[in-house]
Every structure is written in C-alpha cells, then in structure tokens.
C-alpha positions in Angstrom: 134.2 251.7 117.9 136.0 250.5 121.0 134.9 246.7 119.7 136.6 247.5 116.5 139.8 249.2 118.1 140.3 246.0 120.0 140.0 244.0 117.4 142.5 246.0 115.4 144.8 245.6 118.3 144.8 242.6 118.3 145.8 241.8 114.8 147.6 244.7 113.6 150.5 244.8 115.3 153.2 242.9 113.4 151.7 245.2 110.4 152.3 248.5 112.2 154.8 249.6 109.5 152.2 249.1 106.6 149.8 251.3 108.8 152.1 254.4 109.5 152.8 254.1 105.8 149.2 254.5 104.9 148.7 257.6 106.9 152.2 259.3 105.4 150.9 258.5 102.1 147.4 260.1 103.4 148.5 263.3 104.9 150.4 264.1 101.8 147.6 263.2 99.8 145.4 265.7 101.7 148.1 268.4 101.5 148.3 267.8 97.8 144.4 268.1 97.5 144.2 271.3 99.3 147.1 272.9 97.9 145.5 272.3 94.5 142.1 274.1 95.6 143.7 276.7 97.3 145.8 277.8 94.1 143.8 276.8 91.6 140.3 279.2 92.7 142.5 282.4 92.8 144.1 281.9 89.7 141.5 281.1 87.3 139.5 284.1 89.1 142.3 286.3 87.7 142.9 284.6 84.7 139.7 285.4 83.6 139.9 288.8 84.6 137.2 288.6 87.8 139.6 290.4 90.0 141.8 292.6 88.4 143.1 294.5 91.7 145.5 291.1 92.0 147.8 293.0 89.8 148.6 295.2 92.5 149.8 292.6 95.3 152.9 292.4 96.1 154.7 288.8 97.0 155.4 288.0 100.7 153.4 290.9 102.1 151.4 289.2 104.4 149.5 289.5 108.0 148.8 286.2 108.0 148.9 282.5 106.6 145.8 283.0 104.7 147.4 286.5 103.5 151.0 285.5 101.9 148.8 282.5 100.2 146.8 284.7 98.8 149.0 287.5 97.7 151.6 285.0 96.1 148.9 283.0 94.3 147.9 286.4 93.2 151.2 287.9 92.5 152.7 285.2 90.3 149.6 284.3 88.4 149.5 287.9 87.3 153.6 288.2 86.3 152.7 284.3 84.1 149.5 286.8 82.3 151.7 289.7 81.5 154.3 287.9 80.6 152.9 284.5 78.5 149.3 286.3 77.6 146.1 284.5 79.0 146.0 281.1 77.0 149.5 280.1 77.8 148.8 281.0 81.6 145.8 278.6 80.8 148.0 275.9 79.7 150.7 275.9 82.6 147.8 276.2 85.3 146.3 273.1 83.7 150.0 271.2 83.5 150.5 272.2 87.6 147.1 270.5 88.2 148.0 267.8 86.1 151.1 267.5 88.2 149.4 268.1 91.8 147.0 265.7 90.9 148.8 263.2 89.6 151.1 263.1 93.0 147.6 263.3 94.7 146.4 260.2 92.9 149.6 258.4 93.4 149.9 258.7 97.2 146.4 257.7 97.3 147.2 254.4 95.5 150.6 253.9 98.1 147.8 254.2 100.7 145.7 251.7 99.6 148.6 249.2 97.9 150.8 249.0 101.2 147.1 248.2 103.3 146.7 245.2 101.3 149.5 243.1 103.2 148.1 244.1 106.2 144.2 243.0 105.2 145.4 239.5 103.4 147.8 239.3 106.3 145.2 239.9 109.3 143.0 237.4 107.8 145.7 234.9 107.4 146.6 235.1 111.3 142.9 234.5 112.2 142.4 231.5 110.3 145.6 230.3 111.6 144.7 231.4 115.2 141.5 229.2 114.6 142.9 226.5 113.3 145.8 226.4 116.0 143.1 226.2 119.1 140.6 223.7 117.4 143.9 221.8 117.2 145.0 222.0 120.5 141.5 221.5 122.1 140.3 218.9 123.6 138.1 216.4 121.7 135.1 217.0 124.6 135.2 220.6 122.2 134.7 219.1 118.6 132.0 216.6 120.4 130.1 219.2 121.9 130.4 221.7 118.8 128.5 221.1 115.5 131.3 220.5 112.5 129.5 222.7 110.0 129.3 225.4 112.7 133.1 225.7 113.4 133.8 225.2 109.5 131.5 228.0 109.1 132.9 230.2 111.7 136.7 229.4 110.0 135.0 230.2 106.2 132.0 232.5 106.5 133.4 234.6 109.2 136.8 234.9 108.6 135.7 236.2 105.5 133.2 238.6 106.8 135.8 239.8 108.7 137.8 240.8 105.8 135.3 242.3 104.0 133.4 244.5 106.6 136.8 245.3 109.1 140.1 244.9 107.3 138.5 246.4 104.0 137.4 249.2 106.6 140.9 249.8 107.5 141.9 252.1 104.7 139.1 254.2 104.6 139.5 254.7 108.6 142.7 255.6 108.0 142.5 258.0 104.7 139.1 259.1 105.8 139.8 260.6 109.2 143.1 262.6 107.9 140.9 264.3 104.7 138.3 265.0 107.3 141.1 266.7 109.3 142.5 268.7 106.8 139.5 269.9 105.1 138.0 271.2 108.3 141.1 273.3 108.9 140.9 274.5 105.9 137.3 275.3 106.2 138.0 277.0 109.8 141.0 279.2 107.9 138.6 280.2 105.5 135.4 280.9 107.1 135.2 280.1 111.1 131.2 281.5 111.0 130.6 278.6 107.6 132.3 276.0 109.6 130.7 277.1 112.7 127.2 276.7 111.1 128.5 273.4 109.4 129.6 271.8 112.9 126.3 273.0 114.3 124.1 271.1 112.1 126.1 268.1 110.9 124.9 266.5 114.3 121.8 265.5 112.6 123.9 263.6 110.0 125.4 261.7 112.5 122.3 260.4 114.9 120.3 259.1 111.7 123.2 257.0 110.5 123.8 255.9 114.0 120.2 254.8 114.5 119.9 253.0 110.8 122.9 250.8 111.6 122.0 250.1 115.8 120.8 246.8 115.0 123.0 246.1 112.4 125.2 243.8 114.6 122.4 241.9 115.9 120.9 241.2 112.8 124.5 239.4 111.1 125.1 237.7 114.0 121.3 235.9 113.4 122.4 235.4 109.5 125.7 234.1 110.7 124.0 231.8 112.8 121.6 230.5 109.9 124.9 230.3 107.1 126.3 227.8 110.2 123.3 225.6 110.0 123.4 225.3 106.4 126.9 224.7 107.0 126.1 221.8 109.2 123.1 220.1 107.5 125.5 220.1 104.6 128.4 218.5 106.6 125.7 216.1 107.8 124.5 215.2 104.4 127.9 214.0 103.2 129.0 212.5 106.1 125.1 210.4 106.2 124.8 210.2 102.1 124.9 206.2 102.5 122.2 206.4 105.0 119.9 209.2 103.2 119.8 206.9 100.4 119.1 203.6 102.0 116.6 205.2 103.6 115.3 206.9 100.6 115.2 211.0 102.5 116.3 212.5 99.8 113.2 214.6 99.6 113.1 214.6 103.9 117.1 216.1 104.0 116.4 218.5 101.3 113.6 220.3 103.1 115.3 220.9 105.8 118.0 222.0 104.1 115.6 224.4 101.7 114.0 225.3 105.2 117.1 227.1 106.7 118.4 228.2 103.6 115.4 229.7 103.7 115.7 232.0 106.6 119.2 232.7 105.8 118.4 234.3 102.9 115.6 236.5 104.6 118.3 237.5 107.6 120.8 238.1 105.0 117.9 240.3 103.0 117.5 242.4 106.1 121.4 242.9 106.4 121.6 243.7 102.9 119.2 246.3 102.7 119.7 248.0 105.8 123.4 248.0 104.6 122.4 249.5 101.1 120.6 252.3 102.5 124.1 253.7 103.5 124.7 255.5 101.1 121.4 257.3 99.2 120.8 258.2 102.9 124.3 259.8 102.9 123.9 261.1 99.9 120.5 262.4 100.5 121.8 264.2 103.8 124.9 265.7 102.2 122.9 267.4 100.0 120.4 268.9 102.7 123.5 270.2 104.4 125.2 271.5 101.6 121.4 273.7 100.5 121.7 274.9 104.4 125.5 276.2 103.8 124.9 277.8 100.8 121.5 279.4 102.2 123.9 281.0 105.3 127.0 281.5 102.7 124.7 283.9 100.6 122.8 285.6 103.4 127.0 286.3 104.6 127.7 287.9 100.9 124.5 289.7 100.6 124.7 291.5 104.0 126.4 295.3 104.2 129.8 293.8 105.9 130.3 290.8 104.3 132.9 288.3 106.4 133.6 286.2 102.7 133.6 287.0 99.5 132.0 285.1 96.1 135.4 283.5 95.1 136.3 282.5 98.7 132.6 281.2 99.0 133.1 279.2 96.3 136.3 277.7 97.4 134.6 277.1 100.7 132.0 275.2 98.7 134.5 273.3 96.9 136.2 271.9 100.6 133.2 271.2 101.9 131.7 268.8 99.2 135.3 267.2 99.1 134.5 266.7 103.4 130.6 265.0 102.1 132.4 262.1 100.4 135.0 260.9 103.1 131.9 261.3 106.0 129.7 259.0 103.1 133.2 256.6 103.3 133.0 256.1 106.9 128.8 256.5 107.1 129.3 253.0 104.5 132.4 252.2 107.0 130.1 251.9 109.6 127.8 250.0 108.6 130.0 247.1 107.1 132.1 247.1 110.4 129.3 245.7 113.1 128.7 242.9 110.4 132.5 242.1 110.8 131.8 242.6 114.5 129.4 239.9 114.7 131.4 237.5 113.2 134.4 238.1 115.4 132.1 237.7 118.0 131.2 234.1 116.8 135.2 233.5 115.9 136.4 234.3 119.3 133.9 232.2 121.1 136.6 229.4 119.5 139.8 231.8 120.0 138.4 232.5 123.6 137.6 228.6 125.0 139.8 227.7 128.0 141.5 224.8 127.4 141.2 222.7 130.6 144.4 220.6 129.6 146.7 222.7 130.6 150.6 221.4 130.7 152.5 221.6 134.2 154.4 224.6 134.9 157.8 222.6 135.0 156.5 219.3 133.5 158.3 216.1 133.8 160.1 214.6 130.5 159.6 211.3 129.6 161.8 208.9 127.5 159.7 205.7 128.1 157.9 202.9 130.2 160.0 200.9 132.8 157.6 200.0 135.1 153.7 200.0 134.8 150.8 202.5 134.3 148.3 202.8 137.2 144.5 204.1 137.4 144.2 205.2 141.1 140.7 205.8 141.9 139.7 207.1 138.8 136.4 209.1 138.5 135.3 211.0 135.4 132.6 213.9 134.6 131.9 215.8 131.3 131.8 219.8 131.7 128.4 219.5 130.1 127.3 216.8 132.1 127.0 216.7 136.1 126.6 212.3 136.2 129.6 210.7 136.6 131.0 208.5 133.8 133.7 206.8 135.4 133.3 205.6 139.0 136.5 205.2 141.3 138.0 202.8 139.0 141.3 201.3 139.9 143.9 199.0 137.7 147.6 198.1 136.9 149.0 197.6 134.4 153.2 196.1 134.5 155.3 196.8 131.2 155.2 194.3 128.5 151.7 193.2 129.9 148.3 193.2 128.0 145.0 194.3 129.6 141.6 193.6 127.8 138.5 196.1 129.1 135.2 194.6 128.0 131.5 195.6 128.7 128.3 197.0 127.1 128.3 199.9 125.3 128.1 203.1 127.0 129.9 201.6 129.8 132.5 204.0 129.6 135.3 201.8 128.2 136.8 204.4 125.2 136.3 207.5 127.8 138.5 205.4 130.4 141.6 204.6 127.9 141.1 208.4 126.7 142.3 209.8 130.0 145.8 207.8 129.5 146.6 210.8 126.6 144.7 213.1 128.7 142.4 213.8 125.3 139.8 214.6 128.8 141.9 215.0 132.7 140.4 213.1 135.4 137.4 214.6 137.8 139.1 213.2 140.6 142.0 210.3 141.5 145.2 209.4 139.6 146.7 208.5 136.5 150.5 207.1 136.7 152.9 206.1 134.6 156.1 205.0 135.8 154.5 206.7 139.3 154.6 210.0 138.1 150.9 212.0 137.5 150.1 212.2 133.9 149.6 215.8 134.5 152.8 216.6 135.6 154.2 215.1 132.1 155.1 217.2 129.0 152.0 216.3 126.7 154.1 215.6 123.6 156.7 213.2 125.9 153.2 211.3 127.4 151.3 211.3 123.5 154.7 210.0 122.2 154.2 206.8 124.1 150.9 206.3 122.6 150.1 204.2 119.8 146.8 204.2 118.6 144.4 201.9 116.4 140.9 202.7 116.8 137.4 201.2 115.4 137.4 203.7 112.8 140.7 203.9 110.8 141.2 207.5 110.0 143.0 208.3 107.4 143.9 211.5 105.4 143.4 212.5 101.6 146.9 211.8 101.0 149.3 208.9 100.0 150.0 206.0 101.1 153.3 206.6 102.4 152.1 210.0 104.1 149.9 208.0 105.9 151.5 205.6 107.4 154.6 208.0 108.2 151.6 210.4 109.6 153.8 212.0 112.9 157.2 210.3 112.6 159.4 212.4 111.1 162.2 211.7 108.3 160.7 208.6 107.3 162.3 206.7 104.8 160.7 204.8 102.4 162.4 201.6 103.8 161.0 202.2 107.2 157.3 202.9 105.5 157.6 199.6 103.9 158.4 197.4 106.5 155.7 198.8 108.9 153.3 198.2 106.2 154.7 194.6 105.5 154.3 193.7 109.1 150.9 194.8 108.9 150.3 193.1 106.4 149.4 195.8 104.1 152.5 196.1 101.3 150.5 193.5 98.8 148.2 195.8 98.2 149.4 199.1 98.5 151.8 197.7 95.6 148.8 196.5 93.7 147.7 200.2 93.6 148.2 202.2 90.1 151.1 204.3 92.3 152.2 202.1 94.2 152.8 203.8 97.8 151.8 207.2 96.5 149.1 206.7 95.3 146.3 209.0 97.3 143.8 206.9 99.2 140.7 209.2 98.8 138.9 211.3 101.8 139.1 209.4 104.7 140.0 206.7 102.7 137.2 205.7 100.9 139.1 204.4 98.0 139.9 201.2 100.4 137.7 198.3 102.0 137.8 198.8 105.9 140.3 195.9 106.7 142.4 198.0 104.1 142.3 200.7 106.1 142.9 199.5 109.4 146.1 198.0 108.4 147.2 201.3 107.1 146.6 202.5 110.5 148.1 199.4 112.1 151.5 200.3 110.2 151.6 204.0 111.1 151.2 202.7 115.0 154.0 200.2 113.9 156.4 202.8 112.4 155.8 205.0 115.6 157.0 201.9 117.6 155.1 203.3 121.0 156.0 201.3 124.0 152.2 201.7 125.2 149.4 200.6 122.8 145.9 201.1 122.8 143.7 199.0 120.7 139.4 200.4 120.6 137.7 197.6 119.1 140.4 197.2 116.2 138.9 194.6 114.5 134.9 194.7 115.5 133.5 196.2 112.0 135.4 193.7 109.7 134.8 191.2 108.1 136.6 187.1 109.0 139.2 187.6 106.0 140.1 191.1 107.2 139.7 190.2 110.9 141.7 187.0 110.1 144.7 189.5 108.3 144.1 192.8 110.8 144.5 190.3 114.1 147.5 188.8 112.7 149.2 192.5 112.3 147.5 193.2 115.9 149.6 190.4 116.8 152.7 191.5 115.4 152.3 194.8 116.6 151.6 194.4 120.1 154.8 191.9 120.7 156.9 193.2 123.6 154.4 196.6 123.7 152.2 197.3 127.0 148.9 197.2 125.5 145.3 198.2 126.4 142.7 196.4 124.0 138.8 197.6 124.1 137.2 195.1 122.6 133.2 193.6 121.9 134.5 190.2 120.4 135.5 188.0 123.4 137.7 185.6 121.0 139.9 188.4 120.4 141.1 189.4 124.0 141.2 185.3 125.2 145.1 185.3 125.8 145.3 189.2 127.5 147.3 188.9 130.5 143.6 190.3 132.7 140.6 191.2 131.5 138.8 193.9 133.1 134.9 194.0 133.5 133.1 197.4 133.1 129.6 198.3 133.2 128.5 201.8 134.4 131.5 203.1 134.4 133.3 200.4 137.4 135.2 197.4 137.0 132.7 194.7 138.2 135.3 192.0 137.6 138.8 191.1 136.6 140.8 188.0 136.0 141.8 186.0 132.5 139.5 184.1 130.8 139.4 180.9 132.3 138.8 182.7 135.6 136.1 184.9 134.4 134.2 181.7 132.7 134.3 180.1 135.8 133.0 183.0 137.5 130.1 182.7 136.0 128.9 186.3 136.1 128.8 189.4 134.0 131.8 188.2 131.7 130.5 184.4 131.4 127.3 186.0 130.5 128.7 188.0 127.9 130.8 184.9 125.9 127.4 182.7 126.2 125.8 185.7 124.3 128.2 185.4 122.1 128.3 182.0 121.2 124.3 181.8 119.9 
C-alpha cells in the first residue's frame, strides 16, 4: 500500500479537487444508505403489525441516539397508519425509498463521474512524463535500450497502470467511507455482533493477502515477455527487407511464436490468480456471514437477550452491505500490484539520471567568432570501461573546413557527437569561442549545429514540415529557397501535392539522394554557422552523389564545417584532414600532404582507387 500511496502522490495532485469531491459525494452516499436501512426495518415491522407497542412511543423521548431514532421512526410511522390506513402508508414508505435511493444512486454516480478526469488525466501526465525524458536523454539511452521495450513500457504499461491503479482509485476512495459507516452503524447497533465480526474477519484478510503475494512478481515477468514481443516486432519492420532477402520468414516467426508463447502462459498465471478474487471473496463472505448469524441467534435465544429479531435483522442487512465493499477492495487489491509492476518498469525510464546536465548559470551564445577546439579529448561509454576516444586534440578557425577520415569503429561519429554534447567528455575539453561546452545553455550550443547525417531522417509528414523541422515561423518562401539550393524543389514540385504532400515513415516514399536533400534544406533553412557532415553522401548513388555534393557545396559556403567521410574524393579540398584510427588522430594535413606522407591516409586513397 505504501508503493501505491506514492504513486498516487505523485500524480494526483493537480486533481486534488476531483478527489475531495469523490469522497463528499461518498460520505453522503453512505449517510443516504444507512438512513434508508435504519428507517425502512422499523417501519415495515409496524406496518405489518409485528410490533404493535410502537403505538405508544412518544416523539423525541430519548436516552440516546439509537433511542430518538427509534421512537421517531416508530412514532410517525404509526400517526401515517392511523391516519392514511396500511396500504397508503405502504405507498409513501415505497416513494421515501424511491427518493433516498435515488439521491443514493446519484451521489454514487458524482463519485465515480468527477474520478474520471483524474484517471484519463493521471495517465495523460505519465505518458507525457515518459515521453518528455526519452526526449531529453541522451542517445547513449536509446542505444543501450531495446526500441520495442521502451514502446512497450510507454503502451503496455501506461495502460496497465490505468486499468489496475487509477481504475482502483474510486473504489479506494468509496470503499473505505462505506466500510466506515457501516461499522459504526454495526457498533451502535450491536457492539458484542461487531465484536465477534472484527474477531474473525482476520482470517478474511490473511488468505487474500497470501493469494495476491506474488501477484507483483508475476506481471512484472509478463510485462517483461509483452516487451519482447514488442521488440521482435519493432525488429521485424525495421529488418523486413532483410528477412526477405534472406528468406527467415519462417526463422523470425518462430521466435516471435516462441515468446508470444511464454507471454501468454505468464499472462495465464496473472489472470487466474486475479480471477480467483472474487469467488474466494465471495466464498469467505458467506462463511462469515453463517458464523454471525450462528452467534446472532444464540444472542436472541438466550434468557437476556442484548438484540432483538428486527434489530438482528437490520444488523444482517449492514453487514452484507460491509461483504461487498471488502469484495471491492479484495478485487482492488489484486489489480493494484499488476499496476505496481508496471510503474516499476515505467520509472526505471522516469528515474534515469541524465548525465547532461546544463550549468547552473550557463553561458549564452549568439554565434562563432573565433574557432572550436578539442583539448585533450578522451571518451568512455557508462556501459563500457575501454576508452573510445584517446587524448585527441584539434582546431578548428571560423569559416574553416575539417575532414576526419579513418576505418570504421575508429571513433569518428562518437568524436563530432561530443561538439552537441549528445555524450560529455570522460576527460579534457571542448571549446567554442574558448568557453567549455558545458558551461553553454544547450539550446544556444545545439542552435549552432547543423546537421546532415548518413541516414536522412525524416518524419511522416510534409514536405514543407520537414524541411522547416525546428525553425519556427517559416514561410513558405523561405522553405522554397532552402530546398532550391539543395537542389530539391524539382521534385518536391513533381509530387501530387506539391510541398505538402507527406513523404511516408521515414521517408520511404523517396529514393535516398531524395531524402538527403530534404535534410540538406532543413540544415540550409536553420542557417547554423557550424556544420557537421557524417558521411553525407557515402550510400548514394553517382547521380544523387553528383546532385547531394553540389547542395553540400552550397551549404557549407562561409559555414565552419566538420565532414566524416569514407569517400576520399569528397573531402580533397577541406582546409585539414584529420587521421583517426582507435580513437587518436595519427595524422593531419591536406591532401597533398597526406599523399606524400605516404602513411595511413595514402594507404587509404590507394585502396580506394582499385
């Protein structure tokens, strides 16, 4: 319960009004329910003439609460039979129940009506909360982290949550005031029932506890298996071209049957274990209500009985209404450690440290005036102990253009990633202008950037969205001169909507060189003084390399820029070209220089001339 109280912390409180509105309209609900028990028992025991001594009370004579009830229900039941004759007492009695009830049954839907804000609205915040710090992690996160698992985590257990906890919320809330109220009454009416009641409702309570124990455990397994089918599927679209070349069909669909497999046997054990709530509820209800009536009746049978038969059976009446609000929270909690586990899952995203942290009073930015540096730059993943990047140092003056080449794995992309600070530095310095990276505001530093990498990424949008992807209050005059520098307006105009026309998921409805010069204009409409090229134009083929470098061109006029590339021919005329292999710089000079080297680099263009 503490797990769940935390929780509901957590989230609740911008819905705090909805909540104390719920247990207003609960309370009265339980008053109303009571009140019509209490009258109704007495009355009809008059009305058909059980007790005819209620002639003789008196209204207000009391020694008690339980007294003036009594007498007045009494009292004014028998002036409606004098004076209206039994069936028309009949009549009114079933008209005040009608009335009772139907304020009963209308406070009971406010309860439950104003708690759906808060349920739609806790859920809402979650998946919000998860998407925010997937966001606003750094990419080491999504690399280490399976896809399908975090999709999984943002659709499977957000909405376990909302079924097993913020479904829960009403009956917590209803439940515990009817419990309340009923007990009090039972107390006021017979403290030796109640007494017996408390004494062996104990019982109740340890064999639901110990059917739901393992509850928890058990969905956090299942969750785990719905996240592999979560990720094989992710896999299977993001692969499909290779599946097929390959011909796995029959390979990918056993693995997929496999853990579908075992997530239908964990979810089976959940299930059931969660369906025995409630004939196990029911079946101990009933065993407690024989034992009551057993010690009611040995009460009225004995010489100086403490209740009598139409106060026993009012007593009755309470005490099966108490059965179904403990069945409520006995299904309650079982549904809540299900909702439990996948919280648990969720906040292992809400709960990740983000190590890029901005400075307390970060530096603002406006531009480059003078150069970026790499002092002694050394790099380590967290889930890694060997070093990546080994003490590397370079400069680079504004308006320049620096090429870094090598195998792969030599850690060129991880180098140029630590400019944005996607990953901060193990040790040593990154500079800009002289000032540490890390002491800039991150959106001043990233607004520098401009980006085109070896994959164009693109969204399922338009055209024009696209390219206007982060600058805001583009005008479509803007759009399409980025895109005719890029060499990309003939065929976005070619399109059946021109520049809104929707591109497809990550743009599959283009050819590559298509979509890396829709990602060459957006870096164009940006206009960052600092570019960074990955291997822009390796996957493509001569035409679209031919069209792509001739945008490249355009694009990095008057720009600093930092090109990654495999392709030598491409990076011939960049002001120094920098060598890396295991993560150092093991030479540096243009072209010419490096040829006449005759090392690593004048290796690598005579492999590339065979």
């Amino acid at each position: 319960m503490k797990e769940f109280l935390k929780v509901l912390s957590r989230f609740s409180l911008p819905y705090k009004k909805y909540i104390i509105g719920a247990v207003l309209a609960n309370i009265l609900s339980a008053v109303l329910n009571v009140f019509s028990f209490m009258s109704i028992i007495p009355m009809l025991n008059m009305l058909f003439g059980m007790d005819n001594s209620a002639y003789d009370y008196q209204p207000w004579q009391w020694d008690g609460i339980k007294d003036i009830a009594i007498n007045n229900l009494y009292y004014y039941t028998g002036l409606l039979i004098a004076r209206f004759g039994h069936q028309t007492t009949l009549l009114i009695i079933g008209i005040f129940l009608c009335v009772t009830t139907f304020f009963k049954t209308a406070c009971y839907f406010f309860s439950s009506a104003v708690m759906v804000p808060l349920r739609t609205g806790i859920v809402r915040d979650i998946r919000i909360m998860v998407y925010d710090k997937v966001l606003h992690l750094p990419l080491a996160f999504v690399t280490d982290e399976r896809r399908g698992d975090i999709i999984a985590r943002m659709s499977g257990d957000v909405a376990e949550v909302e079924t097993s906890i913020t479904s829960s919320l009403n009956m917590l809330i209803k439940d515990p005031i009817l419990i309340i109220f009923y007990f009090c009454t039972l107390v006021f009416v017979s403290w030796q029932l109640t007494l017996f009641t408390i004494l062996v409702m104990p019982g109740l309570i340890w064999i639901m506890g110990a059917i739901g124990r393992k509850l928890k455990a058990k969905s956090l397994f299942a969750q785990s298996k719905w996240s592999e089918t979560m990720s094989q599927l992710d896999e299977m679209l993001g692969g499909l071209r290779i599946i097929k070349a390959f011909i796995a069909e029959d390979k990918m669909l056993d693995r997929f049957r496999h853990v579908n497999n075992e997530y239908r046997d964990a979810s089976n054990r959940v299930a059931i274990r969660q369906a025995s709530a409630h004939p196990v509820s029911e079946f101990l209800g009933t065993c407690i209500i024989v034992l009551v009536l057993w010690f009611g009746g040995t009460l009225i049978f004995s010489d100086k009985a403490p209740i009598d038969a139409p106060t026993f059976i009012f007593y009755m009446v309470i005490l099966y209404s108490v059965i179904n609000p403990l069945k409520d929270l006995s299904k309650t909690s079982y549904q809540i450690p299900k909702g439990l586990a996948s919280m648990e899952r969720i906040d292992k995203i809400l709960n990740t440290e983000n190590p890029i942290k901005e400075a307390e009073n970060p530096t603002t930015i406006n531009g480059l005036n003078d150069k970026i540096e790499f002092r002694n730059v050394h790099f380590t993943y967290s889930n890694n102990p060997q070093e990546v990047i080994h003490g590397v140092d370079l400069c680079i003056e504004r308006g320049k253009t620096i090429a870094l080449v090598g195998q792969s794995g030599s850690g060129k992309s991880t180098l140029v990633d630590l400019l944005p600070r996607y990953h901060d530095v193990s040790a040593g310095q990154i500079l800009i202008d002289d000032t540490d990276v890390r002491q800039l505001r991150l959106h001043d530093l990233r607004s520098l950037i401009g980006n085109v990498n070896q994959e164009a990424i693109l969204f399922n949008d338009s055209f024009f969205n696209n390219i206007a992807f982060g600058v805001e209050n583009a005008t479509m005059e803007q759009v399409i001169e980025a895109a005719k520098i890029a060499n990309a307006h003939d065929f976005i105009m070619q399109s059946e909507k021109g520049y809104d026309t929707f591109v497809g998921d990550r743009g599959c409805r283009l050819s590559g060189g298509q979509r890396q010069r829709i990602s060459i204009a957006r870096a164009i409409l940006k206009n960052p003084p600092i570019l960074i090229l990955d291997e822009a134009t390796s996957a493509l083929d001569t035409e679209s390399e031919r069209l792509v470098q001739e945008a490249l061109e355009r694009l990095m006029k008057s720009r600093t820029t930092i090109a990654i590339a495999h392709r030598l021919s491409t990076i011939k005329n960049a002001n120094e070209i920098y060598v890396l292999h295991e993560g150092r710089i093991v030479e540096r000079g243009t072209h010419e220089q490096l040829i006449s080297l005759g090392g690593y680099y004048k290796h690598l263009n005579d492999m590339q001339q065979l």
